[in-house]
C-alpha angles and dihedrals in degrees: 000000000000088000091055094050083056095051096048099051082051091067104047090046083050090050108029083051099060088059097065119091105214111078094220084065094052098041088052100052083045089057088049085050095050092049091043089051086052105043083046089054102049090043094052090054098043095068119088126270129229113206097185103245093112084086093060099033100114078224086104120111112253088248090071092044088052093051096038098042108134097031099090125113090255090053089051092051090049099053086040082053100056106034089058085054 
């Protein structure tokens, strides 16, 4: 949420400073726009990333296994597998 409120700050100091005549004003909100793109940036790609695996990992108590059996991808090729038979 923090990186959209960047962004989005980015955008209205990239759009409110190309209405003001004297060049010193837009270059500074330019300058505003250009800090907040990159602190929004760095700040996208320090969190951490999630790359999907912890659903597979065997990690998972049994109960889960016992509620979700069937629901693998191995229980989804099987059942793509039959019913194109």
């Amino acid at each position: 949420m923090l990186t959209s409120v960047l962004f989005a700050s980015l955008l209205f100091f990239a759009g409110i400073g190309s209405r003001f005549k004297p060049v010193s004003i837009r270059r500074r909100m330019g300058a505003v726009a250009v800090v907040l793109f990159l602190l929004g940036l760095t700040i996208e790609f320090s969190l951490p990333q999630n790359d999907g695996l912890q659903r597979w990992l065997p990690a998972a108590p049994a109960e889960w296994h016992a509620e979700h059996q069937g629901s693998g991808p191995q229980a989804v090729a099987a059942r793509v597998e039959t019913a194109t038979r």
